[in-house]
C-alpha positions in Angstrom: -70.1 -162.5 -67.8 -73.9 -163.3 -67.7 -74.4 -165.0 -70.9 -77.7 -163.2 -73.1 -81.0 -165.2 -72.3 -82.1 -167.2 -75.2 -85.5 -166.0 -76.2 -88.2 -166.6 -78.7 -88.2 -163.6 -79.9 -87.2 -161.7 -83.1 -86.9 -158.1 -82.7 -87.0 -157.1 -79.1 -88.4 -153.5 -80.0 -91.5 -155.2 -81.7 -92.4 -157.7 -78.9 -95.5 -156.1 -77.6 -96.3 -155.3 -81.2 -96.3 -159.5 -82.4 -97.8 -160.5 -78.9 -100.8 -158.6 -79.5 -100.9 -159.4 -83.1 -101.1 -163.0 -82.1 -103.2 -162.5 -79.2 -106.3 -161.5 -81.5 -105.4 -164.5 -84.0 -105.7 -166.5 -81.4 -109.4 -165.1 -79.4 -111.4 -163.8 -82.2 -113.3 -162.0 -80.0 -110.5 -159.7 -79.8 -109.7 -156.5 -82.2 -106.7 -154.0 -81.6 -106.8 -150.4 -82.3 -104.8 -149.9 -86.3 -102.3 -147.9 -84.4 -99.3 -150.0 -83.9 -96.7 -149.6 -82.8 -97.5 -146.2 -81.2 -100.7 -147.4 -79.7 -101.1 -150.6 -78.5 -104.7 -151.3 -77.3 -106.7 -154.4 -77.3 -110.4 -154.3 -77.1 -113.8 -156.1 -77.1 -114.6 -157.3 -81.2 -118.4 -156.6 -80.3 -117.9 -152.7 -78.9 -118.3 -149.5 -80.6 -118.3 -146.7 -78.5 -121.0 -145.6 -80.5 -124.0 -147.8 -79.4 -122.4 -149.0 -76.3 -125.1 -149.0 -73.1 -122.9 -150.2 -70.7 -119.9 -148.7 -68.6 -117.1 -149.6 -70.5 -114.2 -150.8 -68.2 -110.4 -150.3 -68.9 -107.1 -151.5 -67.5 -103.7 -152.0 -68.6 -99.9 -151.0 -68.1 -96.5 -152.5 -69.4 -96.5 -155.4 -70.6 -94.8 -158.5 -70.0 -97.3 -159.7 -67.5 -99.7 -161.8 -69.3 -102.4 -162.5 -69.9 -102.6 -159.7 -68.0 -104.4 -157.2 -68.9 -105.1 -157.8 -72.5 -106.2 -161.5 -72.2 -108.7 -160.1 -69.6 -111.1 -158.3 -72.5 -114.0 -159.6 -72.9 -117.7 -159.4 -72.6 -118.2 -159.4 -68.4 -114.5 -158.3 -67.9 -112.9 -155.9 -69.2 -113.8 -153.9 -72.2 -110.5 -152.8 -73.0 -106.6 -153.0 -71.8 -103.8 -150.5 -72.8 -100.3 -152.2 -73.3 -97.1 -150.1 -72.9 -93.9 -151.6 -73.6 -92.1 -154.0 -71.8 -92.1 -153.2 -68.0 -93.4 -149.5 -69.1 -96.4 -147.2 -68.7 -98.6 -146.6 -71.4 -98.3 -143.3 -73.0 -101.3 -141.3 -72.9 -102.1 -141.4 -76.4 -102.8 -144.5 -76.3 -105.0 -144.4 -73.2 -107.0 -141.7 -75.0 -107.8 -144.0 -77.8 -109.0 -147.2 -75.7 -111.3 -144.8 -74.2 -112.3 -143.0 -77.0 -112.4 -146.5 -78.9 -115.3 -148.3 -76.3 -116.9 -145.2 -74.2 -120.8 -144.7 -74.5 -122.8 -142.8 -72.6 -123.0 -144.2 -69.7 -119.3 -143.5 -69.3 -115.9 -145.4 -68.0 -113.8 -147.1 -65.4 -110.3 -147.0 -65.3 -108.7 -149.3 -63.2 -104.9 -148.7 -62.5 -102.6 -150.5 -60.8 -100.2 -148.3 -58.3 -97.3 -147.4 -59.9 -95.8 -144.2 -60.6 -95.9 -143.9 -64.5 -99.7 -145.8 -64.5 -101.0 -143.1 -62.3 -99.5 -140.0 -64.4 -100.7 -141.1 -68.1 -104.3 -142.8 -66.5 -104.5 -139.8 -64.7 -103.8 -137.4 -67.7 -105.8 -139.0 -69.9 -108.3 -139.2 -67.8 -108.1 -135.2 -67.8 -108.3 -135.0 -71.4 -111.3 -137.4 -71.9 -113.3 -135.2 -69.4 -112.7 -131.9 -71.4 -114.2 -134.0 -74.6 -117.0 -135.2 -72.8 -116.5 -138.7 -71.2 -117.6 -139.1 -68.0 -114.6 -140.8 -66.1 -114.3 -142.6 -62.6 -110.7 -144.1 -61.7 -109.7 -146.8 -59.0 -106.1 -147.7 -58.1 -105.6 -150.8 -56.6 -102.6 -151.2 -54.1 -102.6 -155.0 -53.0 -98.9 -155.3 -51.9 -98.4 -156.8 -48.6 -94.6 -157.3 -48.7 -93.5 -153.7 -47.6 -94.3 -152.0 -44.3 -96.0 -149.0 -44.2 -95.6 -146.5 -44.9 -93.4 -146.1 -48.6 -93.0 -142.6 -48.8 -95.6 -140.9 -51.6 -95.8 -144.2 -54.1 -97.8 -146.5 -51.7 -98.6 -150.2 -52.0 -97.9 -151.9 -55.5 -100.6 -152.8 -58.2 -100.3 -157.2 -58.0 -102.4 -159.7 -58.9 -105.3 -159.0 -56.9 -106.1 -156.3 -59.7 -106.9 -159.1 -61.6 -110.0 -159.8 -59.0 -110.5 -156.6 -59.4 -110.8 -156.5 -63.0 -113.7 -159.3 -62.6 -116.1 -157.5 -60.2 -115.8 -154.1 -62.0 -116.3 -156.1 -65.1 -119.4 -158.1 -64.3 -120.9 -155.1 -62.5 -120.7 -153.2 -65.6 -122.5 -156.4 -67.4 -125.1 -156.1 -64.9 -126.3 -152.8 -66.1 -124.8 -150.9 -63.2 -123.9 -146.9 -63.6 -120.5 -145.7 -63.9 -120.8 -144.7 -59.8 -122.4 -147.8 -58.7 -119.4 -150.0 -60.8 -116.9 -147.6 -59.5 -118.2 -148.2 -56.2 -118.0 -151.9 -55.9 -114.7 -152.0 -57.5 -113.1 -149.5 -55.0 -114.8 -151.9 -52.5 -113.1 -154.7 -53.9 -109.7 -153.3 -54.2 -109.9 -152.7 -50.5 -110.5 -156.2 -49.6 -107.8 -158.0 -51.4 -104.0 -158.7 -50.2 -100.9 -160.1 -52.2 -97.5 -161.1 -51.6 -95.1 -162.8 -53.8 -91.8 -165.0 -53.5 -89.5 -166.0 -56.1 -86.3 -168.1 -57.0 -85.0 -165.9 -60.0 -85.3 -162.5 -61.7 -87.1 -162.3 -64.9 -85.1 -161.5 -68.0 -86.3 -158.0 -70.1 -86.1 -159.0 -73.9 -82.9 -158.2 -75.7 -80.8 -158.3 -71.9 -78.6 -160.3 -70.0 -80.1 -162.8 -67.6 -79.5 -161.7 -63.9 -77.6 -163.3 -61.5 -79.3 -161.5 -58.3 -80.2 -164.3 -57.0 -77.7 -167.1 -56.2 -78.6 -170.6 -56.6 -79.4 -171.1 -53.0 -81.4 -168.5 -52.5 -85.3 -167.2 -53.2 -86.7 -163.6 -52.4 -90.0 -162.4 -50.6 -92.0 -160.0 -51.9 -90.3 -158.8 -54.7 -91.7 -156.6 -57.4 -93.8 -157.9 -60.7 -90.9 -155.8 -62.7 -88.0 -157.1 -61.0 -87.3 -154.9 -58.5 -85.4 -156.3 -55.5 -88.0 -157.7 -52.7 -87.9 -157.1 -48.6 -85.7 -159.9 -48.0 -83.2 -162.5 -49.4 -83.4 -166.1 -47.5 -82.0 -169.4 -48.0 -84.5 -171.6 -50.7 -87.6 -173.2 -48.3 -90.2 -175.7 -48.3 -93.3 -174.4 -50.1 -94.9 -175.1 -47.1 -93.1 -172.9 -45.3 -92.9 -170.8 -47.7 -96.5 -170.4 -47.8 -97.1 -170.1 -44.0 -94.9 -166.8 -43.9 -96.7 -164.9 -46.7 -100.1 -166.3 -45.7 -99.2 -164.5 -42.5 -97.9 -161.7 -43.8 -100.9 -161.0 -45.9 -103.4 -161.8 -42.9 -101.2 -160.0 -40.1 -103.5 -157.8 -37.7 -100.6 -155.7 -36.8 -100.3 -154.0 -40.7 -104.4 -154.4 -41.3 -104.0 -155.0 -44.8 -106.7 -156.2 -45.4 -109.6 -156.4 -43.0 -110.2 -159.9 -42.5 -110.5 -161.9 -39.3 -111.7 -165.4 -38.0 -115.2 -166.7 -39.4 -114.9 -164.6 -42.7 -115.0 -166.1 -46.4 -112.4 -165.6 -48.7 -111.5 -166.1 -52.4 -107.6 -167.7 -52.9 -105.9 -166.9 -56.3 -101.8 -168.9 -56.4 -100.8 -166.8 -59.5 -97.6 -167.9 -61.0 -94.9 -165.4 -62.2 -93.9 -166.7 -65.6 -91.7 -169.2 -65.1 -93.1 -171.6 -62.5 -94.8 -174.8 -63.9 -98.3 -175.3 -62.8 -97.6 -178.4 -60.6 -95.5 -175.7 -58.0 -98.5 -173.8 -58.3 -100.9 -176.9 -57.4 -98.4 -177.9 -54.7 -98.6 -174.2 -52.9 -102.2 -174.3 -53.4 -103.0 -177.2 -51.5 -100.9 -176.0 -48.7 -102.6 -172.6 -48.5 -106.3 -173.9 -48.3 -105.9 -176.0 -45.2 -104.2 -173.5 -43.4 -106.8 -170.7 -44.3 -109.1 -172.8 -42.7 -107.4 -174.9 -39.9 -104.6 -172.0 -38.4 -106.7 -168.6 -39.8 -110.1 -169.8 -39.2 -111.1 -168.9 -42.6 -114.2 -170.3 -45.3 -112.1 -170.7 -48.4 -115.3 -170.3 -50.8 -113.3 -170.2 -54.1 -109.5 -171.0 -55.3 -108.1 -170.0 -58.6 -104.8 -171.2 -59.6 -102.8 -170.6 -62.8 -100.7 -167.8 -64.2 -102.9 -164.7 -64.3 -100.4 -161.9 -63.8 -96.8 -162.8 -64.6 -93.5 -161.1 -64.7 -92.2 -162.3 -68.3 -89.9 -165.6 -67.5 -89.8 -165.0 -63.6 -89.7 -168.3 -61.5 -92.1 -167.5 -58.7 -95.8 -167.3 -57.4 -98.0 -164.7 -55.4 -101.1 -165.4 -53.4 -103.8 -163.3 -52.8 -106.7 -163.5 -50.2 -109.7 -161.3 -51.1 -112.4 -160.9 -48.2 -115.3 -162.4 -50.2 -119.4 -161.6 -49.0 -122.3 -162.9 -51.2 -122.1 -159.8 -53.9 -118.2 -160.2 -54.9 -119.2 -164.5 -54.8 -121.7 -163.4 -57.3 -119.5 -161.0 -59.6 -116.6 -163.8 -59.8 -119.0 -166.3 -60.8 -121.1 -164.0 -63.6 -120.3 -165.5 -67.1 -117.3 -163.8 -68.7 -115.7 -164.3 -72.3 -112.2 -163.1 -70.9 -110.3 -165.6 -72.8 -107.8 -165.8 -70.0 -110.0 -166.2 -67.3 -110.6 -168.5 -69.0 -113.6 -169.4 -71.4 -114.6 -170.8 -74.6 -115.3 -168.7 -77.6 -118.1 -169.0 -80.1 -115.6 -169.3 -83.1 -117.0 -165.7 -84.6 -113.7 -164.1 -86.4 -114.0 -160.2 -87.1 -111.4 -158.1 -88.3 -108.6 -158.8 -86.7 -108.1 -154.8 -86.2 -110.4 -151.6 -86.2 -109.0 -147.6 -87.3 -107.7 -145.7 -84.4 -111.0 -143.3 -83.5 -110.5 -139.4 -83.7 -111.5 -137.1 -80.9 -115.3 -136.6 -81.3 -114.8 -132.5 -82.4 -111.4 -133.1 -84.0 -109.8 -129.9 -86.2 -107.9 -129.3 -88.5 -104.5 -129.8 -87.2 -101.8 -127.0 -87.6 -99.2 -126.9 -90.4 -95.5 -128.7 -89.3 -93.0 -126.6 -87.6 -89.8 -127.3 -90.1 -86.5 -125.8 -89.5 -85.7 -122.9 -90.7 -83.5 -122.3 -93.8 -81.3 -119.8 -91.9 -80.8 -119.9 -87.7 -80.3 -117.1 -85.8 -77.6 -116.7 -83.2 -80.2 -117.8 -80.7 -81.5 -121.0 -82.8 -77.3 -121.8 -83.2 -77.0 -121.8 -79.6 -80.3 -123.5 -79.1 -78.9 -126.3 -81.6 -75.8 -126.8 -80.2 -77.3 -126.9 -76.5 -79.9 -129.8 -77.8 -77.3 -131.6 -80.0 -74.5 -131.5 -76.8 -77.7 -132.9 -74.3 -78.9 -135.6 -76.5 -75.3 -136.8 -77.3 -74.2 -137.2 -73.4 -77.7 -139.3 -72.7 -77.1 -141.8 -75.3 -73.5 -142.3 -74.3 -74.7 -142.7 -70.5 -77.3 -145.5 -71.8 -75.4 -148.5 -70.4 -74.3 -146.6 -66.6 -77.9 -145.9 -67.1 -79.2 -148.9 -67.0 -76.6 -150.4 -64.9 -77.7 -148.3 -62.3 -81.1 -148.8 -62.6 -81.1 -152.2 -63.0 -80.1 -152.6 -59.3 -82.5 -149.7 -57.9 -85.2 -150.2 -60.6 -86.0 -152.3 -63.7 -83.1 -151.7 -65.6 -84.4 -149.9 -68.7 -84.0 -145.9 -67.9 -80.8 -145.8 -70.2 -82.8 -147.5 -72.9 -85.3 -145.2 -72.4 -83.5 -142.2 -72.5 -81.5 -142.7 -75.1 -84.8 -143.7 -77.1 -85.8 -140.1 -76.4 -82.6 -138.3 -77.5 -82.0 -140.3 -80.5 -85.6 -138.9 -81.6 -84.7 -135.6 -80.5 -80.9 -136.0 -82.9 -83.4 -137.0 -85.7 -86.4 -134.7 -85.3 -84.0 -131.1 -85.2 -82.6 -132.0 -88.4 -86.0 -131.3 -90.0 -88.8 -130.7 -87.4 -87.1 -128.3 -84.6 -87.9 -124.1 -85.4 -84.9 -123.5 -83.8 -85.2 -119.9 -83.8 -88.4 -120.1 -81.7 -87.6 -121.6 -78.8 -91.0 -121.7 -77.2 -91.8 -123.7 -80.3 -88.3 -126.0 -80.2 -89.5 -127.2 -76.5 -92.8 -127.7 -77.8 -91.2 -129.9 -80.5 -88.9 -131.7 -78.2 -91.8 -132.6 -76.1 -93.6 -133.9 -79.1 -90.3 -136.3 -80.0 -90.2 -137.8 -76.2 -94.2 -138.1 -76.6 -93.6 -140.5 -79.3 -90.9 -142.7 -78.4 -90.0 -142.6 -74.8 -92.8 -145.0 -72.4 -93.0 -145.1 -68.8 -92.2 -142.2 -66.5 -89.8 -141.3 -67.5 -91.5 -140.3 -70.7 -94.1 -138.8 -69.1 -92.2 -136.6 -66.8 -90.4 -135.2 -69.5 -93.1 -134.5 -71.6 -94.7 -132.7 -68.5 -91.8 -130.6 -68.1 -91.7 -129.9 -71.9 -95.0 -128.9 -72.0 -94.8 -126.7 -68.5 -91.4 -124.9 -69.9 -92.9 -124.6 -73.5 -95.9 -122.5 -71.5 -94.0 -120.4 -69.4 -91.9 -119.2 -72.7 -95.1 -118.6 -74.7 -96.5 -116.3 -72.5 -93.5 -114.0 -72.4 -94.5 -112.6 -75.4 -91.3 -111.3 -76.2 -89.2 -112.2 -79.8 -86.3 -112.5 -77.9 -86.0 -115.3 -75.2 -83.9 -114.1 -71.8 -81.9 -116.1 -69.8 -84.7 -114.6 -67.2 -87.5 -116.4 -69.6 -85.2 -119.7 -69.6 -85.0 -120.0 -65.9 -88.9 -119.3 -65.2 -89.1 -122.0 -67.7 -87.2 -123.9 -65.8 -88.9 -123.3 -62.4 -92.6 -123.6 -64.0 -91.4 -127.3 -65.5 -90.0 -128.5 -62.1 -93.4 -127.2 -60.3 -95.4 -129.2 -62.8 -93.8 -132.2 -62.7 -94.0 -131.6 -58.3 -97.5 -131.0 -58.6 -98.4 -134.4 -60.5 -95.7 -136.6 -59.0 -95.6 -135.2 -55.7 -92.1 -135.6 -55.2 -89.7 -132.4 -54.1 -86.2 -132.0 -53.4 -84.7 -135.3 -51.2 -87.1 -137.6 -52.4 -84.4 -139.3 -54.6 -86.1 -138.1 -58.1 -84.2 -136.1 -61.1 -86.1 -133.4 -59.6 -83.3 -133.7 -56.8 -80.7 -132.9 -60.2 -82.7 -129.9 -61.0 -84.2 -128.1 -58.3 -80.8 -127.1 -57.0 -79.5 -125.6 -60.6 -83.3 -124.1 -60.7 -83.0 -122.0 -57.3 -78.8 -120.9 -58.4 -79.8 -119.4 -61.6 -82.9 -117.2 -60.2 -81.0 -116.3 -57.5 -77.9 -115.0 -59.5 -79.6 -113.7 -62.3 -82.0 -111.5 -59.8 -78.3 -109.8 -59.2 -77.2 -109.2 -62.3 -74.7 -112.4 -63.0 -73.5 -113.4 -66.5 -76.3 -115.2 -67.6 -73.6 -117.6 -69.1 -71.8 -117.7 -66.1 -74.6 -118.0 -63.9 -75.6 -121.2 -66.0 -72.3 -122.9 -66.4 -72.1 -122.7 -62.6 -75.2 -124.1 -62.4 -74.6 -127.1 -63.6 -72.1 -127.9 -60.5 -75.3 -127.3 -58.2 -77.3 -130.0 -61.0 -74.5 -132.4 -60.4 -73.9 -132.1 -57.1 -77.4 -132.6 -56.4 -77.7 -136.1 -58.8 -74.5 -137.2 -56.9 -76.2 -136.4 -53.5 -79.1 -139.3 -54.2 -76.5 -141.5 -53.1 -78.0 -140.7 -49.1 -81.2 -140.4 -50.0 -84.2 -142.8 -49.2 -86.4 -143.2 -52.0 -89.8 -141.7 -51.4 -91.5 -142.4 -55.2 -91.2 -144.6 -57.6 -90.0 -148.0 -57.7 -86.8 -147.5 -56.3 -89.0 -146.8 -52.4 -89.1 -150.8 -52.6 -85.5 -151.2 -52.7 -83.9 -151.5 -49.3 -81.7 -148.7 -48.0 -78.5 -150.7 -48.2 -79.0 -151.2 -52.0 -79.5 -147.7 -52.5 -76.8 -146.3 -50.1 -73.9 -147.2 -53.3 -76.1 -146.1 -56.1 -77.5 -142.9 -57.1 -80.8 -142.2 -59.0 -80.7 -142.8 -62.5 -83.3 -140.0 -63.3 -81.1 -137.6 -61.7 -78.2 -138.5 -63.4 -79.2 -138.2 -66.8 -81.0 -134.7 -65.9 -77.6 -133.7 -64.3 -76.0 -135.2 -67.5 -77.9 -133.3 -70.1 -78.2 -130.1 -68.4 -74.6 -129.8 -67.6 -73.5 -131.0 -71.5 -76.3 -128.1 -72.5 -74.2 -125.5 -70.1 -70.9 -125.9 -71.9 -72.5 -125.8 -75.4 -73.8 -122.7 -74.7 -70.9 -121.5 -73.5 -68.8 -122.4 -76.4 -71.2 -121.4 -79.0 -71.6 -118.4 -77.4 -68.2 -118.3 -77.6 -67.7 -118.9 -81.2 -70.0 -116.1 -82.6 
């Protein structure tokens, strides 16, 4: 057994929580949003969306990789950064605030780094802020250069270039530039910079047991920031060697990362991973300059070595090569109060934190749903089917996460079971059980608040898709017809922003198949009961089948095929899990009365 990894921590819930909280105790010019722990955002002390002139410019994502992106704030950088939890997406609540929070006029950039969850809650935040008014631009920034082309929908990962990319979009905002002008030159950056990274262990999630991926002869090239496993395992190297390969990887005509070739300037950024002290970093610095220059033909024109992106205690750097004319020279070198950058402070200390702003035409907000005092036979079965689903996910949390801990980060058990304990707890008081339009709605509310990542937001998408598609029946009474055009709307929506379909090694691949069984025998008259028990064989059959699949979204389309040739997708077990457990409690209730 692994022994647990010893940690500075107290509870590992509240990490994020204390890290910000010391993080603005520590730069003064730094405020967070009174919203913790729901929403944790970290922005600019001397910003009120109010009066601001300028483009406000906003990054962030899970955390665990500082000082990114909250230690990038600051006058010249970034005017705000959205923290999820550990290794998670932020939800979109708390994107909406940031913006809300530092958004003038002149309107906002939102710079996201390519990962699934990141580019569902930017981008549906980025929706809602345009119906109230903001004007919005958004830039993803793809810097990976460890994977071949192409990985199936998810592309290239967000790395440490962002962080480059974070300064020009920042100082170009300083500068006075509109929201299309700073858009522009940071979509122009993002296309000129290329990362890889290497590694000799596998960072640690608070609260878990240390990997033991890695054995102790052994270092992998270009691995994810979250943990995920990387293109290749190879005996331990010389840096020097070690650099050679992903300098070449990163510069390699035959991929055309990036588009730079002999005589051109570049900027160099050695970015360690957490756990790699900054003599290493020094060491592979040195290396990589002379070869830029001597074997690549290259004028380094800057070099920027520390930690700047990290993967929480990982033992590891990346370099990145950014194609550097005379305007991105001049953006790197404006002034910036970043604190992680890094640069003084002029000792100024204003409340440490700010209210959380409301929407600029907020309403009154409807009265809570509450249970009612007597359920119908319809809310009985509807309870029972919730109570038997929620149970079954937080029993699978540990195959859950064992799974998904060799195809992904390891924390979709946690996740989940996050979600369906809030679900349990919410039903008791919250859930109008007898209105089942209204229950989804509710459920949908609970994942909303507690479950990060995408998971989260997948299931709050097909909440809110199913919730819809029940509403507009109009009926008192909901039909098993009504459930599985609920059903078939929630799959579609989640298709539609995702882009992933049946095969692509997603839970949709767990309920697609159950999806098409039950329109097809209830369009001929089956027991509705017996048309969804049977069902959930197809919804089984179809998680179990992941096994063969290649992943084409997501994280797990960076894990090689031999990996995920003995496991199947997480996702779609759970959604096999909770929609088969939700098949037999209907059945028995059903039953019963």
């Amino acid at each position: 057994m692994v022994p647990p990894a010893k940690k500075f921590i107290n509870n590992p819930n509240d990490v994020v929580t204390e890290f910000i909280e010391g993080l603005v105790e520590t730069y003064p010019g730094l405020q967070y949003l009174d919203g913790l722990p729901e929403i944790k955002v970290v922005l600019r002390a001397d910003v009120l969306a109010a009066n601001y002139d300028k483009v406000a410019v906003i990054s962030g994502g899970g955390s665990g990789h500082e000082p990114a992106q909250a230690g990038y704030v600051g006058e010249g950088m970034l005017t705000a950064a959205i923290c999820g939890d550990v290794f998670a997406s932020p939800p979109v609540d708390s994107i909406l605030a940031g913006i809300r929070a530092v958004t003038g006029p002149k309107g906002c950039l939102l710079v996201v780094t390519n990962y699934t969850g990141d580019r569902f809650n930017f981008g549906l935040a980025a929706e809602q802020a345009k119906t109230e008014g903001f004007q919005i631009e958004t830039v993803i920034v793809g810097d990976d250069c460890a994977l071949p082309p192409p990985r199936g929908i998810a592309g290239r990962r967000g790395l440490a270039g962002t962080i480059l990319v974070h300064k020009v979009a920042g100082a170009a905002a300083a500068a006075g530039l509109s929201l299309a002008e700073v858009a522009a030159e940071a979509k122009h950056a993002s296309e000129m910079v290329g990362t890889m990274g290497v590694a000799l262990s596998v960072c640690t999630l608070p609260g878990q047991l240390a990997s033991d991926r890695l054995g102790p002869e052994k270092m992998e090239l270009g691995l994810g920031v979250h943990g995920e496993p990387g293109a290749a395992v190879v005996d331990i190297q010389p840096v020097e060697a070690v650099v050679s390969h992903v300098l070449q990887q990163i510069l390699s005509p035959e991929t055309n990362y990036v588009p730079i070739t002999r005589g051109n300037s570049v900027v160099l950024m050695v970015n360690g991973l957490g756990g790699t002290p900054l003599m290493e970093l020094l060491i592979a610095a040195g290396k990589a300059v002379p070869k830029l220059q001597l074997e690549f033909g290259l004028a380094v024109d800057r070099v920027y070595t520390g930690s700047f992106m990290t993967s929480l205690d990982m033992a590891g750097f990346s370099i990145s090569i950014m194609k550097a004319d005379q305007s991105i020279l001049e953006r790197l070198d404006a002034p910036t109060k970043a604190p992680s950058w890094p640069v003084g402070t002029d000792g100024n200390r204003p409340p440490a934190k700010i209210p959380v702003p409301l929407p600029f035409q907020a309403t009154k907000s409807e009265e809570s749903p509450s249970r009612p005092q007597e359920l119908s036979q319809q809310g009985k079965i509807l309870e029972a089917a919730i109570e038997a689903a929620a149970t079954v996910v937080i029993n699978l949390k540990d195959s859950l996460n064992e799974w998904d801990g060799k195809v992904g980060d390891g924390d979709c058990g946690s996740t989940m079971c996050r979600g369906a304990t809030a679900i349990l707890e919410d039903m008791k008081n919250y859930y109008p059980l007898n209105d089942a339009a209204e229950t989804v709605r509710e459920i949908g509310s609970s994942i909303r608040r507690v479950m990060g990542g995408t998971s989260g937001i997948i299931y709050n998408l097909l909440c809110k898709a199913a919730y819809a598609e029940l509403k507009a029946n109009g009926q008192p009474e909901t039909t098993s017809k009504h459930w599985s055009e609920a059903l078939k709307s929630a799959i579609s929506a989640v298709s539609k922003y995702g882009g992933a379909t049946a095969g692509y090694r997603t839970m949709l691949d767990a309920l697609i198949p159950p999806s098409k069984f039950l329109e097809e025998k209830l369009s001929v008259g089956e027991d509705p009961i017996t048309a969804f028990v049977l069902s959930a064989e197809a919804a089984t059959a179809g998680a179990e089948s992941t096994i063969h699949m290649q992943a084409q979204a997501g994280r797990s389309s960076y894990v090689s095929a031999e990996i995920l040739a003995s496991i199947p997708d997480p996702g779609a077990m759970a959604a096999a899990a909770w929609y088969s457990a939700a098949a037999r409690a209907v059945k028995e209730k059903s039953q019963g009365l």
